[in-house]
C-alpha positions as CSV (number, residue, x, y, z in Angstrom):
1,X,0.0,0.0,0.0
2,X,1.1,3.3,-1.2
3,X,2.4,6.0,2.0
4,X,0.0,8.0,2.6
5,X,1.0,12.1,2.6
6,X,-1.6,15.0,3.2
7,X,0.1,18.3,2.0
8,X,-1.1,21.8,3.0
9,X,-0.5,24.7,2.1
10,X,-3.0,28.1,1.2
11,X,-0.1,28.8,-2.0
12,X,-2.0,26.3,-4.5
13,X,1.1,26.4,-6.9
14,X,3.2,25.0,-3.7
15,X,0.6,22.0,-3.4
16,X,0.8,21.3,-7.4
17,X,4.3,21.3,-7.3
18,X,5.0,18.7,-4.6
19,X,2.0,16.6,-5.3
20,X,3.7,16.3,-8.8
21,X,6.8,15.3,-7.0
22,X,5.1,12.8,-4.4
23,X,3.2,10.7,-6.9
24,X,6.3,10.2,-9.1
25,X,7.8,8.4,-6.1
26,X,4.8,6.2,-5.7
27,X,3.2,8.4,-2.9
28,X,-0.8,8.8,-2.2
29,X,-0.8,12.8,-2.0
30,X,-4.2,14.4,-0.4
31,X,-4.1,18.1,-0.3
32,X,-5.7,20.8,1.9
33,X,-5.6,24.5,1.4
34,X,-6.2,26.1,5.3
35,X,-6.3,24.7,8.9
36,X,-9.7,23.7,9.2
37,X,-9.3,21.0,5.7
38,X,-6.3,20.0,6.9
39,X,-7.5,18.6,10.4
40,X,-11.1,17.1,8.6
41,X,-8.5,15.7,5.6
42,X,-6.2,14.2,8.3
43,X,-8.9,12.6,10.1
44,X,-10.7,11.2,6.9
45,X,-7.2,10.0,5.1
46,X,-5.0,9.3,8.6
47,X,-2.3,9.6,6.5
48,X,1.1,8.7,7.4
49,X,3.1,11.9,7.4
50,X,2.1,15.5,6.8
51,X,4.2,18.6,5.1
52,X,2.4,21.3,6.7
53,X,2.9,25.2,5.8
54,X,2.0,27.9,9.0
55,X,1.4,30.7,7.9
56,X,-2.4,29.8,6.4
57,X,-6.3,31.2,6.8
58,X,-8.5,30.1,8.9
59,X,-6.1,28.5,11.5
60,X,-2.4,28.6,11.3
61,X,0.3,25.2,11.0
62,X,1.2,25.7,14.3
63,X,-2.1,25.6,15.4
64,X,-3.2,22.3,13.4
65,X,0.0,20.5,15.0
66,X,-1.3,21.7,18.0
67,X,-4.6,19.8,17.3
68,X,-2.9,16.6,15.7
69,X,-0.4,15.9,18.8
70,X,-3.5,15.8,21.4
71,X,-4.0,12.2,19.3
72,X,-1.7,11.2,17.1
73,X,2.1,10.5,16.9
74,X,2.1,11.3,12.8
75,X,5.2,12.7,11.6
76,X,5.0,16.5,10.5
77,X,7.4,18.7,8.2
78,X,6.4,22.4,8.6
79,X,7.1,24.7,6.2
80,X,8.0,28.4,6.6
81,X,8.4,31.5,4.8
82,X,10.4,32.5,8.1
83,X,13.4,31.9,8.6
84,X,13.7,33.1,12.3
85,X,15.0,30.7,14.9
86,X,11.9,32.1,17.3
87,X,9.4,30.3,14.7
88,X,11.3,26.9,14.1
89,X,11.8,26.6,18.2
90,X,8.0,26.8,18.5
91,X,7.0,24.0,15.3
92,X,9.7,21.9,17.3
93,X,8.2,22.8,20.8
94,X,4.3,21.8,19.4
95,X,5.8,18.5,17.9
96,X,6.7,18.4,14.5
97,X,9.2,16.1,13.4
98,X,11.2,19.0,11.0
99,X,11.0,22.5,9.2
100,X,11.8,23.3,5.9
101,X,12.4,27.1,4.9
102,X,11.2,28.5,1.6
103,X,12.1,28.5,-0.9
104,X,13.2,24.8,-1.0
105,X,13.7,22.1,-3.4
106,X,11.0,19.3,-3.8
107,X,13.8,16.6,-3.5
108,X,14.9,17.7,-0.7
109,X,11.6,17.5,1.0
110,X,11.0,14.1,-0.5
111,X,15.1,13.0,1.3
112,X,13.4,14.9,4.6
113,X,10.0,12.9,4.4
114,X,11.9,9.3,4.1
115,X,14.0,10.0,6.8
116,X,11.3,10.7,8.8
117,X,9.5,7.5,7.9
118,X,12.5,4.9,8.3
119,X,12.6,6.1,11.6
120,X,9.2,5.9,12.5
121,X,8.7,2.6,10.8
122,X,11.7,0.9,12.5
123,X,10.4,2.4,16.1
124,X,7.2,1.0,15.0
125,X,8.7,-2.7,14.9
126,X,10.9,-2.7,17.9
127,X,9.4,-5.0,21.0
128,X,8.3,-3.9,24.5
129,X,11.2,-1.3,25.6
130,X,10.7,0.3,29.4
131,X,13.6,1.5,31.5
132,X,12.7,2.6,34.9
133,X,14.5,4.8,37.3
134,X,13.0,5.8,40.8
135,X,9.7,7.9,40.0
136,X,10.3,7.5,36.0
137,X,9.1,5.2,33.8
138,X,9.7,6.1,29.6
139,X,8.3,2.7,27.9
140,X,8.3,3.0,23.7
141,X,6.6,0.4,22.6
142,X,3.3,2.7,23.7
143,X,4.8,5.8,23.7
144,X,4.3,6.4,27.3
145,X,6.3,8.5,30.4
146,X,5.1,8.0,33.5
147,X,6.1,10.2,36.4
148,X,5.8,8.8,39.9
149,X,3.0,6.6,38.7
150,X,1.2,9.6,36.5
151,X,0.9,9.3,32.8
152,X,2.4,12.5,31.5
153,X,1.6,13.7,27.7
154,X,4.8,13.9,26.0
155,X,6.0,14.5,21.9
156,X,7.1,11.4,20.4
157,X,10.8,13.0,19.9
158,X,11.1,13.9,23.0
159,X,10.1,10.5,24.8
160,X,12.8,8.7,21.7
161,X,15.0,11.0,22.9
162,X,15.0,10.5,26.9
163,X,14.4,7.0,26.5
164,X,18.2,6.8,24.1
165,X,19.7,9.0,26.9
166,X,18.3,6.8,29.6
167,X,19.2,3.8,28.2
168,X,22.8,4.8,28.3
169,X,23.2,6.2,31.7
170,X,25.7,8.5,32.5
171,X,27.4,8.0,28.9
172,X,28.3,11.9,27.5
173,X,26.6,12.5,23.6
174,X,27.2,15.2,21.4
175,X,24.1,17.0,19.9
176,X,25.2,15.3,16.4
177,X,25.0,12.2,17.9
178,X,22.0,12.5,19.1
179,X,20.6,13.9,16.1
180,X,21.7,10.9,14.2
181,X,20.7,8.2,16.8
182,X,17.1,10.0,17.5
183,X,16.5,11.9,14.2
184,X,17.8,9.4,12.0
185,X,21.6,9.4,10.0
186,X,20.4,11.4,7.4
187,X,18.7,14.0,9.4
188,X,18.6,17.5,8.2
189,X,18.3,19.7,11.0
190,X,20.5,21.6,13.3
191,X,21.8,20.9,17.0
192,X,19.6,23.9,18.2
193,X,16.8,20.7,17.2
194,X,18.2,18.9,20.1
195,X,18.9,21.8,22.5
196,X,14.9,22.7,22.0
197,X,13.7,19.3,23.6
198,X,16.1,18.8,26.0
199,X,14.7,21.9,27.6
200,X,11.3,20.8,27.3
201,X,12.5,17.9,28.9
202,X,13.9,19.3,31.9
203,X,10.9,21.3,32.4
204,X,8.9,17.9,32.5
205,X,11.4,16.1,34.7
206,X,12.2,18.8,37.1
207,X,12.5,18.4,41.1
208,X,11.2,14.7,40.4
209,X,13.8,12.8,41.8
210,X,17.5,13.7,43.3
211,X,18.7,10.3,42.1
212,X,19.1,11.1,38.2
213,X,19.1,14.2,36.0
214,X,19.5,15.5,32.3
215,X,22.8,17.1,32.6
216,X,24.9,19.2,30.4
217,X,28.4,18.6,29.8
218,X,29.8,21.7,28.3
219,X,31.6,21.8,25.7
220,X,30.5,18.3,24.7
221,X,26.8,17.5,24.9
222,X,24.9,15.9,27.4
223,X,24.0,12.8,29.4
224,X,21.4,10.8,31.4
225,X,22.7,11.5,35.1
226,X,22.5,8.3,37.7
227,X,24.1,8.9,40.7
């Protein structure tokens, strides 16, 4: 079965252009033109990864995401006419998996998107993985952080990423290594990508337990602190 890949974006020349691109490598493209279509479009297709553009009518990219994280784990590219750090912190913050700045090229997009989706499929085939600490519990076969015993919503990069760091306590990475065990080898992004969650992560984890910590090592990246 054909990947499935909803595109939106309100310039309809944008859409034509990587739909054209998309269905010559075999992709099912369905397209929406503002925030409202997109979220009935993804709810009617479920499709397997969206490119998303913010800046649109009716409600903005960021806003969808927004929307799509409260259920589902679906990879999202945003796209942006900005090219200000303020604007790709915030797609990253609300869960997308990437950001593309226009203009761009389509095959670039297309190297972006299967990134995206050997990663996702290969999480999606590993076997029950928990590691517990005192009062933390990341388990990724469901996707699921637990805080002494709560359930606590988290993006699906940022549990993949405390659940690597975890699983190698007290071991130093660099952000590019992080980047290429989380993100994927052939990840485009930058290591402000990994700076972003790890401080949404430490707002999560904060004052839970004295026993372990995300640490920074400066100079050099950071670690999963047991002491």
């Amino acid at each position: 079965m054909a990947t499935k890949v909803l595109v939106v974006d309100d310039d309809v020349n944008i859409v034509r252009l990587i739909k054209l691109y998309l269905e010559k490598e075999d992709y099912s493209v369905f397209t929406a033109h503002n925030g409202t279509d997109a979220l009935e479009a993804f709810r009617r297709e479920k499709p397997d990864i969206i490119v998303l553009d913010i800046m649109m009518p009716e409600m903005d990219g960021n806003d969808v995401c927004r929307e799509i994280r409260k259920t589902s784990d679906v990879p999202v590219i945003m796209l942006t006419a900005k090219g200000e750090t303020f604007d790709k912190v915030l797609s990253l913050e609300l869960g997308a998996d990437d950001y593309m700045v226009k203009p761009f090229e389509p095959k670039e997009l297309i190297a972006r998107m299967k990134a995206i989706l050997r990663r996702s499929e290969s999480k999606a085939k590993d076997s029950s993985e928990c590691i517990s600490f005192d009062k933390l519990e990341v388990n990724l076969s469901n996707y699921e952080l637990k805080i002494d015993g709560r359930i606590l919503e988290i993006p699906p990069k940022e549990l993949e990423l405390l659940y690597f760091l975890a699983s190698n306590p007290n071991r130093v990475f660099t952000r590019e290594q992080l980047l290429e065990e989380v993100w994927g080898f052939d990840y485009f992004g930058d290591s402000r990508t990994v700076d972003v969650h790890i401080k949404r992560l430490r707002e999560k984890l904060e004052g839970v337990d004295a026993n372990w910590q995300l640490k920074t090592v400066w100079g050099v990246g950071y670690k999963f602190e047991v002491r």
